[in-house]
Every structure is written in structure tokens, then in C-alpha cells.
mmCIF file of the protein (N, C-alpha, C, O) and its ligand, coordinates in Angstrom:
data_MODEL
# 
_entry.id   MODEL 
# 
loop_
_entity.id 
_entity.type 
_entity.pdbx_number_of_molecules 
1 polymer     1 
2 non-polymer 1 
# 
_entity_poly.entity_id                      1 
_entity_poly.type                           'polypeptide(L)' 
_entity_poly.nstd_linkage                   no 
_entity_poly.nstd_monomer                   no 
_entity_poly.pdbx_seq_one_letter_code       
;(UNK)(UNK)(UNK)(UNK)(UNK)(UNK)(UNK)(UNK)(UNK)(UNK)(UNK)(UNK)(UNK)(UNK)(UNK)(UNK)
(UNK)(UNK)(UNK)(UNK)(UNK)(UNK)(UNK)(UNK)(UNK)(UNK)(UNK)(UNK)(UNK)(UNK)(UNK)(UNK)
(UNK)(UNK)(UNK)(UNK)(UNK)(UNK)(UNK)(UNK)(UNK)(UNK)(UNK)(UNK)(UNK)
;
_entity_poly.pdbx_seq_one_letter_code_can   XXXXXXXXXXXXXXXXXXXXXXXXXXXXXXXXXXXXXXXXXXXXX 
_entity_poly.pdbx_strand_id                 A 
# 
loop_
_entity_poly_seq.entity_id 
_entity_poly_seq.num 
_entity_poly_seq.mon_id 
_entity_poly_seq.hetero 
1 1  UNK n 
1 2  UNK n 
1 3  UNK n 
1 4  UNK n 
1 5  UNK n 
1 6  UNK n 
1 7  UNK n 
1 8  UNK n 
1 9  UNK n 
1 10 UNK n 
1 11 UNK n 
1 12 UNK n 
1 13 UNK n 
1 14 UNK n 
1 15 UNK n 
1 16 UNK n 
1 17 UNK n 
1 18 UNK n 
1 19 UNK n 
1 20 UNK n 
1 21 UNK n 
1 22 UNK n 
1 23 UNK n 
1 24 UNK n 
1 25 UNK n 
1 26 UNK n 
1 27 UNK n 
1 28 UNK n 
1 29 UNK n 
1 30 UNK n 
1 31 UNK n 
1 32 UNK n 
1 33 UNK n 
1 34 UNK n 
1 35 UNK n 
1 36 UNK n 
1 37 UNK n 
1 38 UNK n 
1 39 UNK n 
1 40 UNK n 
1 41 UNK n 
1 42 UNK n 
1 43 UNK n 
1 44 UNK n 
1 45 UNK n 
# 
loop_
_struct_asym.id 
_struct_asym.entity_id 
A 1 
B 2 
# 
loop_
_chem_comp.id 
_chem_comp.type 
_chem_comp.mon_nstd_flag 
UNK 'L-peptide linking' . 
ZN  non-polymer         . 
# 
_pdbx_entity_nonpoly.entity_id   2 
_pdbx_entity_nonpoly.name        ? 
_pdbx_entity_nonpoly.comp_id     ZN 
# 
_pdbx_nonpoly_scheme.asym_id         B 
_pdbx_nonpoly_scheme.entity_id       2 
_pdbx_nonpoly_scheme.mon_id          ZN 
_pdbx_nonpoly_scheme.ndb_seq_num     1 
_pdbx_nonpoly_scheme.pdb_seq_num     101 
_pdbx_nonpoly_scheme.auth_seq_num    101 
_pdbx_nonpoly_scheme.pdb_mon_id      ZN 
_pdbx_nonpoly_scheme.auth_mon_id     ZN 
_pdbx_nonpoly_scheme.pdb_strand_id   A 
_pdbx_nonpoly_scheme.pdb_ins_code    . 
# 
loop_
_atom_site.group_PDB 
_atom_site.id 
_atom_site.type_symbol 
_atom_site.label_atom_id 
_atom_site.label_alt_id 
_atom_site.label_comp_id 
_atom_site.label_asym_id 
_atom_site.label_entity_id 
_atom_site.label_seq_id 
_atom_site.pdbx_PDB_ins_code 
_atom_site.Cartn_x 
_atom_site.Cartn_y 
_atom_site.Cartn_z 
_atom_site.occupancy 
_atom_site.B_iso_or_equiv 
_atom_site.pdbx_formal_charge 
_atom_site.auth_seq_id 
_atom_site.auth_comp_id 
_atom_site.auth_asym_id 
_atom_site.auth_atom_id 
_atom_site.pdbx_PDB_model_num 
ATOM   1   N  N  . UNK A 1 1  ? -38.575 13.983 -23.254 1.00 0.00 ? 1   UNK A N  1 
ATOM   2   C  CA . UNK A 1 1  ? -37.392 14.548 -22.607 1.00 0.00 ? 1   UNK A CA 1 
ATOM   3   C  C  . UNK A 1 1  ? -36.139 13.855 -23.128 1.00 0.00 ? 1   UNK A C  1 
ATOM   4   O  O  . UNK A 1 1  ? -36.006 12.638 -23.261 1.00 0.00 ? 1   UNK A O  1 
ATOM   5   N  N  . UNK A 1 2  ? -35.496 14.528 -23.324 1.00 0.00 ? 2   UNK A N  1 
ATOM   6   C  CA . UNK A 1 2  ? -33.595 14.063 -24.122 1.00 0.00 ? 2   UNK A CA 1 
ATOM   7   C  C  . UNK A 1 2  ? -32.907 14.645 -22.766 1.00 0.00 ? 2   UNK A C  1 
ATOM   8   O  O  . UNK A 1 2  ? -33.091 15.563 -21.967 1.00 0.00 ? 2   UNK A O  1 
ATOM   9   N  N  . UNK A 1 3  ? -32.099 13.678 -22.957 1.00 0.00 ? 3   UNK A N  1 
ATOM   10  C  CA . UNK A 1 3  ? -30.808 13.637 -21.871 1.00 0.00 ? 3   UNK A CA 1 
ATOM   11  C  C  . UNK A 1 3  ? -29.473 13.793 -22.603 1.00 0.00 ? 3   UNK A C  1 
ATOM   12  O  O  . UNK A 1 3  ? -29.667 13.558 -23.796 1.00 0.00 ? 3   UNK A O  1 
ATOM   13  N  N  . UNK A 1 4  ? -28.352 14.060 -22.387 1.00 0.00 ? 4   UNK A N  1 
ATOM   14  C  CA . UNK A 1 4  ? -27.342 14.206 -22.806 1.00 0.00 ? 4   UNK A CA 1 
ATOM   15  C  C  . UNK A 1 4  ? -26.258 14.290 -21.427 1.00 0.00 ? 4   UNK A C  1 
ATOM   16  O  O  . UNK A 1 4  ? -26.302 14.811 -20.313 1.00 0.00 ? 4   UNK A O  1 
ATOM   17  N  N  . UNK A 1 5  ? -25.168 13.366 -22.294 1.00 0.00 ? 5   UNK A N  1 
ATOM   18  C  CA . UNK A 1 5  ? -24.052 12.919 -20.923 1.00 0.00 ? 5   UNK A CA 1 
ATOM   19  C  C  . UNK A 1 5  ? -22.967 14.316 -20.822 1.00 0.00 ? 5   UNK A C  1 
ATOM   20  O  O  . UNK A 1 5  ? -22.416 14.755 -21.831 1.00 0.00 ? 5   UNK A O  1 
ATOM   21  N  N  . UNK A 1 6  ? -22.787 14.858 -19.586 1.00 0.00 ? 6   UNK A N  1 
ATOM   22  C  CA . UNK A 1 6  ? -21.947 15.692 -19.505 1.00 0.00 ? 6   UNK A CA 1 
ATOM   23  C  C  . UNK A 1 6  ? -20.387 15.678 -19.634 1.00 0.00 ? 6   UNK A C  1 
ATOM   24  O  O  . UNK A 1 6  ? -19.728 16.710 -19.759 1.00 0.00 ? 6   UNK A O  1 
ATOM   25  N  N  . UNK A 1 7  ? -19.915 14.560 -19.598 1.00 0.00 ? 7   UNK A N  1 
ATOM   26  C  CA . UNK A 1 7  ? -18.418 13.948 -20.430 1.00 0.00 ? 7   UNK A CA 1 
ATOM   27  C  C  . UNK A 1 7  ? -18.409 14.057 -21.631 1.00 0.00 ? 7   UNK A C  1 
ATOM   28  O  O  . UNK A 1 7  ? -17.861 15.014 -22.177 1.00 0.00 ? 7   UNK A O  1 
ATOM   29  N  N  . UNK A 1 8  ? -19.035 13.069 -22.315 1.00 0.00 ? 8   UNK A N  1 
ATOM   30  C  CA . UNK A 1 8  ? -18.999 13.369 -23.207 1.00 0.00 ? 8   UNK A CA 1 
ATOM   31  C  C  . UNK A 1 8  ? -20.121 13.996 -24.495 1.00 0.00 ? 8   UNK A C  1 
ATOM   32  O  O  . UNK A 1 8  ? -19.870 14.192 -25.684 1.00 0.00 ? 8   UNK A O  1 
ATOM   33  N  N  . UNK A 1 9  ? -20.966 14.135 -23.998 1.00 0.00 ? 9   UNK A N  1 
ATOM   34  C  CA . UNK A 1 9  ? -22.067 15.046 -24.834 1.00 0.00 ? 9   UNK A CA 1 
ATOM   35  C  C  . UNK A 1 9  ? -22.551 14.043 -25.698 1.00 0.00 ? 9   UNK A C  1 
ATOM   36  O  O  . UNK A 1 9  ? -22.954 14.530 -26.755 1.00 0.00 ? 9   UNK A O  1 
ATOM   37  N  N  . UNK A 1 10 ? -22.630 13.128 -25.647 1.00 0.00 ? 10  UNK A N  1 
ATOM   38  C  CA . UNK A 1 10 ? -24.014 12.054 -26.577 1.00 0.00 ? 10  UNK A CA 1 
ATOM   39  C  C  . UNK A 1 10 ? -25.090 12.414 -26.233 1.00 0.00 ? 10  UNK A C  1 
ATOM   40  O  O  . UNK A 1 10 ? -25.237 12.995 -25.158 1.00 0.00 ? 10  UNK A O  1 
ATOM   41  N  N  . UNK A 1 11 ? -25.887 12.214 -26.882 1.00 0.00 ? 11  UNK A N  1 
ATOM   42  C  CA . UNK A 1 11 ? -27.154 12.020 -26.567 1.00 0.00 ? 11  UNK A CA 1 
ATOM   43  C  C  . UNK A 1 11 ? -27.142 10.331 -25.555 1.00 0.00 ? 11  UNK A C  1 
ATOM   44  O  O  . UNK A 1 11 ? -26.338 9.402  -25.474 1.00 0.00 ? 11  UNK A O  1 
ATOM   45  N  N  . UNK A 1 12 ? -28.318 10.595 -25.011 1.00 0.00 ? 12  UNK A N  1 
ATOM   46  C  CA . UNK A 1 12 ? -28.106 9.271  -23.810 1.00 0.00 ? 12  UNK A CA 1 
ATOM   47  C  C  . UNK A 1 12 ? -30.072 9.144  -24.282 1.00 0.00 ? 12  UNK A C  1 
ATOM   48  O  O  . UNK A 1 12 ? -30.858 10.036 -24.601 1.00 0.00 ? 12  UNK A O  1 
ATOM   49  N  N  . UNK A 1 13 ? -30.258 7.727  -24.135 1.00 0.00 ? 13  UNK A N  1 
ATOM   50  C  CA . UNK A 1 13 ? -31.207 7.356  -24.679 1.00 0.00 ? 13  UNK A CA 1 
ATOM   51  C  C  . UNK A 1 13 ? -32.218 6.906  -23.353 1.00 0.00 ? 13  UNK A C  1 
ATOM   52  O  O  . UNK A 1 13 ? -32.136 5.958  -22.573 1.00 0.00 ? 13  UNK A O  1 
ATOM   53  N  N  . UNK A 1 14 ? -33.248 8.081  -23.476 1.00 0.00 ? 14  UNK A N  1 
ATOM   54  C  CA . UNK A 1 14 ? -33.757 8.160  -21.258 1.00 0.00 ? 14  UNK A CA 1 
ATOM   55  C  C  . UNK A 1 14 ? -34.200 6.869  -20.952 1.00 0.00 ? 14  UNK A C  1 
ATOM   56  O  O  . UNK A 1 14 ? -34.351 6.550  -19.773 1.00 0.00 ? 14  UNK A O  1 
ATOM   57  N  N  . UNK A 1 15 ? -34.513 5.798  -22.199 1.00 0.00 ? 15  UNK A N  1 
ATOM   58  C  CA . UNK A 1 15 ? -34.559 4.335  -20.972 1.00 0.00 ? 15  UNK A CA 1 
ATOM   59  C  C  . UNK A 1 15 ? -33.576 3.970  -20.425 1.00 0.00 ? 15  UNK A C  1 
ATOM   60  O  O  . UNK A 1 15 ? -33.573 3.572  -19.260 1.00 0.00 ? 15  UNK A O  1 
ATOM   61  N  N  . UNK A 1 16 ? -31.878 4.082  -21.656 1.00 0.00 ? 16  UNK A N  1 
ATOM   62  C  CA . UNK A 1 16 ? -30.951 4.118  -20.588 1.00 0.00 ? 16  UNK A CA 1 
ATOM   63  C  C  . UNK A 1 16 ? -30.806 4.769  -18.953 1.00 0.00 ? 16  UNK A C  1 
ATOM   64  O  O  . UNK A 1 16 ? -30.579 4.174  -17.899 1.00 0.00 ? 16  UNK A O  1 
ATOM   65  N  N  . UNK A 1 17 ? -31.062 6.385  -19.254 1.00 0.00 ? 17  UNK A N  1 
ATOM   66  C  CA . UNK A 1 17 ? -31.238 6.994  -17.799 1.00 0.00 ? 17  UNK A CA 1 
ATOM   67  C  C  . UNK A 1 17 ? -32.158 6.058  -16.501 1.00 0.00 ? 17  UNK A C  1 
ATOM   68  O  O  . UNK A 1 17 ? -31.877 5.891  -15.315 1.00 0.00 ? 17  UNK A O  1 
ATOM   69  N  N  . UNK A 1 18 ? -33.202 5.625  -17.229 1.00 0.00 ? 18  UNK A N  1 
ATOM   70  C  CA . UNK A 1 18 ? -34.187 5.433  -16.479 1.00 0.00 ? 18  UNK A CA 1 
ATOM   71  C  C  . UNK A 1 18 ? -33.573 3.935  -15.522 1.00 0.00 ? 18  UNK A C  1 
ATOM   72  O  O  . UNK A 1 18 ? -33.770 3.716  -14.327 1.00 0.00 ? 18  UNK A O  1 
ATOM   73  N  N  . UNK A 1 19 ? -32.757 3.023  -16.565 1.00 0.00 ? 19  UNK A N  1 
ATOM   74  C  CA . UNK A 1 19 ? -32.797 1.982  -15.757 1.00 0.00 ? 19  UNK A CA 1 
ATOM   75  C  C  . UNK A 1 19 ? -31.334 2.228  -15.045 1.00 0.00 ? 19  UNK A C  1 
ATOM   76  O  O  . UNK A 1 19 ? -31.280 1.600  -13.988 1.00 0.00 ? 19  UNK A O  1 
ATOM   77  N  N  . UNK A 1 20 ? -30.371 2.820  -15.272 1.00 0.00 ? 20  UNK A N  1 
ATOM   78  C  CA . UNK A 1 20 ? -28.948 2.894  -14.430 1.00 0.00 ? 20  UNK A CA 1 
ATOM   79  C  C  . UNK A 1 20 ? -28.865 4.597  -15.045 1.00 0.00 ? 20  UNK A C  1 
ATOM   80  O  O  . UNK A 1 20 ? -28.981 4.797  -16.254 1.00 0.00 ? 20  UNK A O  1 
ATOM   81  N  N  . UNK A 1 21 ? -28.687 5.570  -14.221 1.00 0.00 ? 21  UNK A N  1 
ATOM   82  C  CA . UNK A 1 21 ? -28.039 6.665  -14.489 1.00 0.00 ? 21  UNK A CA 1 
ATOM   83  C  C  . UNK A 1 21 ? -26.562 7.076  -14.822 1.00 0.00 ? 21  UNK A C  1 
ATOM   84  O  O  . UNK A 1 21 ? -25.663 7.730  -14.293 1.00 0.00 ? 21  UNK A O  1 
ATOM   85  N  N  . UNK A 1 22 ? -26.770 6.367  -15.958 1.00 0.00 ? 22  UNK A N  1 
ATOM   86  C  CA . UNK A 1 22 ? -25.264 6.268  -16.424 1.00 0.00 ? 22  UNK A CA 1 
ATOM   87  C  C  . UNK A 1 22 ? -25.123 6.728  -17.670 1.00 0.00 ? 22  UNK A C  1 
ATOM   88  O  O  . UNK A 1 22 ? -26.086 7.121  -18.328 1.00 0.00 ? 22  UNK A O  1 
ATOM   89  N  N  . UNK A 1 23 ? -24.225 6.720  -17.989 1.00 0.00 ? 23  UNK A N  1 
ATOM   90  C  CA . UNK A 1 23 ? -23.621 6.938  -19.834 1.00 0.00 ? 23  UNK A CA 1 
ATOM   91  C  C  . UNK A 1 23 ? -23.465 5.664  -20.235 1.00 0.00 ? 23  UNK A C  1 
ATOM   92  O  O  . UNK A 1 23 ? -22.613 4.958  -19.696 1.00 0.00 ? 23  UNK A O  1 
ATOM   93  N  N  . UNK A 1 24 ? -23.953 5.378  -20.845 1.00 0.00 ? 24  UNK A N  1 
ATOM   94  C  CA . UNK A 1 24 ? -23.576 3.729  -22.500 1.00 0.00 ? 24  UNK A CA 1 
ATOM   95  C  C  . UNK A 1 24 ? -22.446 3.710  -22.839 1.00 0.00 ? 24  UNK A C  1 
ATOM   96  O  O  . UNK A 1 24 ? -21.809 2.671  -23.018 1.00 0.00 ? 24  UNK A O  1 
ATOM   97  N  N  . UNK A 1 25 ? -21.977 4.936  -22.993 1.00 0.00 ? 25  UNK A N  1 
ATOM   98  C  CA . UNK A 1 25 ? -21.102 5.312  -24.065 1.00 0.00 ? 25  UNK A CA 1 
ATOM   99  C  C  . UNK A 1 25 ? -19.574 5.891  -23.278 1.00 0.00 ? 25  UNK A C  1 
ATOM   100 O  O  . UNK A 1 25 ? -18.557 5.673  -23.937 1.00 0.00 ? 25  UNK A O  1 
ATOM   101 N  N  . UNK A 1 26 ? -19.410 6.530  -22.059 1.00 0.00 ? 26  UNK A N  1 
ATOM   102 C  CA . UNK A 1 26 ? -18.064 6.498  -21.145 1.00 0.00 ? 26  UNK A CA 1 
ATOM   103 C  C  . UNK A 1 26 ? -18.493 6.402  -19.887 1.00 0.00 ? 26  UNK A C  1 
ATOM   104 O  O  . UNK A 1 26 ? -17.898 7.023  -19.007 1.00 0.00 ? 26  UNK A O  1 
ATOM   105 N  N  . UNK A 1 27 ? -19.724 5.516  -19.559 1.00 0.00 ? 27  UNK A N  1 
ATOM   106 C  CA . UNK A 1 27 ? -19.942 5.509  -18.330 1.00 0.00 ? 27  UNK A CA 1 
ATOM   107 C  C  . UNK A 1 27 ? -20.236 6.429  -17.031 1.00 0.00 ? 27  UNK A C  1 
ATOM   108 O  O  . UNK A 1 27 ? -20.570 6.179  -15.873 1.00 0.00 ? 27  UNK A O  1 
ATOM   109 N  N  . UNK A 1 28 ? -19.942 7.675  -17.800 1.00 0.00 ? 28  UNK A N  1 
ATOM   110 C  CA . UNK A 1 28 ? -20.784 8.954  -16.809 1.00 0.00 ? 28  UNK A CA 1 
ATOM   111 C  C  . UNK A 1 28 ? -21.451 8.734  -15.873 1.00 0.00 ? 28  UNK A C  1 
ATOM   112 O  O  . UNK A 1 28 ? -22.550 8.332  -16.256 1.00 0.00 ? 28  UNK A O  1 
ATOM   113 N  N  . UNK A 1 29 ? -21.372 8.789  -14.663 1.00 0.00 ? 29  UNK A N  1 
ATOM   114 C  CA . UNK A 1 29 ? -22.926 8.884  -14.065 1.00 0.00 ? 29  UNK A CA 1 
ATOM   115 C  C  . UNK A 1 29 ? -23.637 10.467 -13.753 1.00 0.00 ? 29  UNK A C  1 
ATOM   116 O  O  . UNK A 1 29 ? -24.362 10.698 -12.785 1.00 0.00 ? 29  UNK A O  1 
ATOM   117 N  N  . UNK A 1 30 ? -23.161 11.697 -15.039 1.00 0.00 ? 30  UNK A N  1 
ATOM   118 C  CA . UNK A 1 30 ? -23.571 12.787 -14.944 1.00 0.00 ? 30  UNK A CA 1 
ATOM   119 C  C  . UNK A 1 30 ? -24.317 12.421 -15.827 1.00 0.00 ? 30  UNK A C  1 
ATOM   120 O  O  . UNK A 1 30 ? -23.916 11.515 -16.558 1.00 0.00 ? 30  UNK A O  1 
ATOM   121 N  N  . UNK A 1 31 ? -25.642 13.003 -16.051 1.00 0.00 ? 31  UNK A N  1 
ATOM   122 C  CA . UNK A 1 31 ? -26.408 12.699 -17.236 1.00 0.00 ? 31  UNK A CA 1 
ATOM   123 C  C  . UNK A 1 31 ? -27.279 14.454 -17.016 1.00 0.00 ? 31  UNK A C  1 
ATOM   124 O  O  . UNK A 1 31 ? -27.906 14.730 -15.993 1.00 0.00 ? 31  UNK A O  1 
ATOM   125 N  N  . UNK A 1 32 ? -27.162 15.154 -17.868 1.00 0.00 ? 32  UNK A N  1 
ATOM   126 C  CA . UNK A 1 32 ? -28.340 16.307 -17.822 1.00 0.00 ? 32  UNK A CA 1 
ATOM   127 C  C  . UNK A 1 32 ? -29.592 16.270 -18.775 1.00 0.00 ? 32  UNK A C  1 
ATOM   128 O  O  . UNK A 1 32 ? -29.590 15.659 -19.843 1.00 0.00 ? 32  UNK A O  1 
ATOM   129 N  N  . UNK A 1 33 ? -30.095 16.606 -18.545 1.00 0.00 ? 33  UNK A N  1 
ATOM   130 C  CA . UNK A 1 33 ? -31.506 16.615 -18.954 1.00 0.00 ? 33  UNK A CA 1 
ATOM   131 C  C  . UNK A 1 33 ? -31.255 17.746 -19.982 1.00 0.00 ? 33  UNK A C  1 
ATOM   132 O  O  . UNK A 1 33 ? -30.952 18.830 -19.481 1.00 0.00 ? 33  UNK A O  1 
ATOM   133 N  N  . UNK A 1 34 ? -31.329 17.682 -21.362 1.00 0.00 ? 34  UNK A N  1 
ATOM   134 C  CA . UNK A 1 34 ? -31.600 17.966 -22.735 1.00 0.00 ? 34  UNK A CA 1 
ATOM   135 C  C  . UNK A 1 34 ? -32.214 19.295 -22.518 1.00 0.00 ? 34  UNK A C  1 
ATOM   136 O  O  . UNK A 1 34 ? -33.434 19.241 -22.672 1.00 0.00 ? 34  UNK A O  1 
ATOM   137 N  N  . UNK A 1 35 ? -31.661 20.750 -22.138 1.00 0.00 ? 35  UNK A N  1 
ATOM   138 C  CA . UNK A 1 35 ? -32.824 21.834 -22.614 1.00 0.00 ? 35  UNK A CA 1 
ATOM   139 C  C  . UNK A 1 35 ? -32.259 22.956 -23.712 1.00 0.00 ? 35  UNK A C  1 
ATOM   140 O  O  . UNK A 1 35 ? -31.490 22.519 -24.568 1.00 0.00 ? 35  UNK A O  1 
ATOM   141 N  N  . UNK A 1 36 ? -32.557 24.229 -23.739 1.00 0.00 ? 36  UNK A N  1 
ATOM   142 C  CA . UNK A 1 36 ? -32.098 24.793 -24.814 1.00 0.00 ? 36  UNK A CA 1 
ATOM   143 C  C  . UNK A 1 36 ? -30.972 25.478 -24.949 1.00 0.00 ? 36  UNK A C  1 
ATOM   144 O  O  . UNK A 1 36 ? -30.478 25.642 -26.064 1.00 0.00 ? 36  UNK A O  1 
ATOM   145 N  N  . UNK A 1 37 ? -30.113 26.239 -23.229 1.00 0.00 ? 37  UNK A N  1 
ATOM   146 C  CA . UNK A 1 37 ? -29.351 26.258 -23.215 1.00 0.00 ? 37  UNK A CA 1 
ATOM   147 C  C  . UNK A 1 37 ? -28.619 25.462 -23.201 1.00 0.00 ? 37  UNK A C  1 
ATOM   148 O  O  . UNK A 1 37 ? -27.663 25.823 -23.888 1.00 0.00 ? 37  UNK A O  1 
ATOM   149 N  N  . UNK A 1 38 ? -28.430 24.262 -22.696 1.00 0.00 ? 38  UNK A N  1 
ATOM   150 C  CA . UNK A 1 38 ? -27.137 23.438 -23.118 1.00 0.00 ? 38  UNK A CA 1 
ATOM   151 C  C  . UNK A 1 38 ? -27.237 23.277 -24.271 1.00 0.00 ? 38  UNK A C  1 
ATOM   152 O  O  . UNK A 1 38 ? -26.119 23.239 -24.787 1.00 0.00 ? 38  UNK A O  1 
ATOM   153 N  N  . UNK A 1 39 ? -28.141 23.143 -25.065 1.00 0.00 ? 39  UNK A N  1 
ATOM   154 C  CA . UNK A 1 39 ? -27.943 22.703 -26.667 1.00 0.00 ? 39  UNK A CA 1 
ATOM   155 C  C  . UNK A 1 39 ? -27.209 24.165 -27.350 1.00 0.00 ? 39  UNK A C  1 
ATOM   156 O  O  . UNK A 1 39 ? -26.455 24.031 -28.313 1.00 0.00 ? 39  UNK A O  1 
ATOM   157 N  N  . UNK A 1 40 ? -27.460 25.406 -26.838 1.00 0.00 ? 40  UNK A N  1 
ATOM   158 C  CA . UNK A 1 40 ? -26.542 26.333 -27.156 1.00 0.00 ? 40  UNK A CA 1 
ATOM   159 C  C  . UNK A 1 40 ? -25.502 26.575 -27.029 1.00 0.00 ? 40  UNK A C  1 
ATOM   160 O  O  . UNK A 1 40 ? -24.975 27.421 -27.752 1.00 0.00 ? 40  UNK A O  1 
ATOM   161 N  N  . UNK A 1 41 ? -24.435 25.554 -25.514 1.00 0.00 ? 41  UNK A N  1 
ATOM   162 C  CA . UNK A 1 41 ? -23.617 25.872 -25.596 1.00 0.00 ? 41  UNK A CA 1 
ATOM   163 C  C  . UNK A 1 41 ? -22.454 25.033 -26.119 1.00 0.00 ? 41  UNK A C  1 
ATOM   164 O  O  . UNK A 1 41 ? -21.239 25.224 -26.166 1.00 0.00 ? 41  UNK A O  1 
ATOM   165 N  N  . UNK A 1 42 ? -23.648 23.551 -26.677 1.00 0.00 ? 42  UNK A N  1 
ATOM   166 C  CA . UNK A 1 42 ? -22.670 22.887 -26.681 1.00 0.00 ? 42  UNK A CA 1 
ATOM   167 C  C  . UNK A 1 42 ? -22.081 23.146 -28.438 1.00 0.00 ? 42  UNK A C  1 
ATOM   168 O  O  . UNK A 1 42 ? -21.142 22.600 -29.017 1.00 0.00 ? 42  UNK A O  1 
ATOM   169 N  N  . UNK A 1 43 ? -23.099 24.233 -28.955 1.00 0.00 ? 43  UNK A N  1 
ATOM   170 C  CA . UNK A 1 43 ? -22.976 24.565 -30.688 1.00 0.00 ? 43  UNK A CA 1 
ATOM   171 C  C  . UNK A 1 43 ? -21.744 25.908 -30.184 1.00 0.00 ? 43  UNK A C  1 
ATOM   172 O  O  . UNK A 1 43 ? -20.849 26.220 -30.970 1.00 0.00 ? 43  UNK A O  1 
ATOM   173 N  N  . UNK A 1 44 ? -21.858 26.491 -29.003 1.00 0.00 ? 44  UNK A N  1 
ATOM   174 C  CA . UNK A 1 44 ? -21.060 27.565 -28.910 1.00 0.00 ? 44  UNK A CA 1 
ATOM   175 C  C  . UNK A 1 44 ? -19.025 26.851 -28.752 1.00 0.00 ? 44  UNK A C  1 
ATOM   176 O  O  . UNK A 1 44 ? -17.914 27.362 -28.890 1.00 0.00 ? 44  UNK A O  1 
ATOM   177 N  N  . UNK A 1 45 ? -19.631 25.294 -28.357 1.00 0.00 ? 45  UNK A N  1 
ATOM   178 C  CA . UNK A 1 45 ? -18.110 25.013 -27.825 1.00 0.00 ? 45  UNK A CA 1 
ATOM   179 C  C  . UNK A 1 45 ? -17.852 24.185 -29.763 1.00 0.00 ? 45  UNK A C  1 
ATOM   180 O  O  . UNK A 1 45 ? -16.765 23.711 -30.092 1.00 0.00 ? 45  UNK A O  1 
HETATM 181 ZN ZN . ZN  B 2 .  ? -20.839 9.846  -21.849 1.00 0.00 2 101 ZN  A ZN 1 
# 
């Protein structure tokens, strides 16, 4: 399973998720779970 931060759209690395539900990278604490529509929309944005 891939996660990806909803701020800023990294990929988020799920042991990160696993131990603080956060972003690494701007501190998010939105994190979504990696499926095929978001990966579509984020090629659509
Ligand atoms: Zn982020």
C-alpha cells in the first residue's frame, strides 16, 4: 500500500504513516492512501 500526502502530493513512505500520521515533508496530518483514481487526478492536475 502507497500513501500520498494531500498538501502536498509526495509520496509518504507507510512506515512513516505507520509511526506518526503525518507528512515528512510539510507536515500534513492528511495522508491518503495511494489508489488509482487519485493517481489520475493528480496526472489530470
Ligand atoms: Zn506533505
Amino acid at each position: 500500500m502507497e500513501y500520498i500526502c494531500f498538501q502536498c502530493k509526495k509520496n509518504v513512505d507507510p512506515e512513516q504513516v505507520d509511526k506518526r500520521i503525518r507528512c515528512p515533508f510539510c507536515g500534513s496530518k492528511i495522508i491518503l492512501k495511494k489508489i488509482t483514481n487519485i493517481e489520475r487526478k493528480v496526472k489530470a492536475l
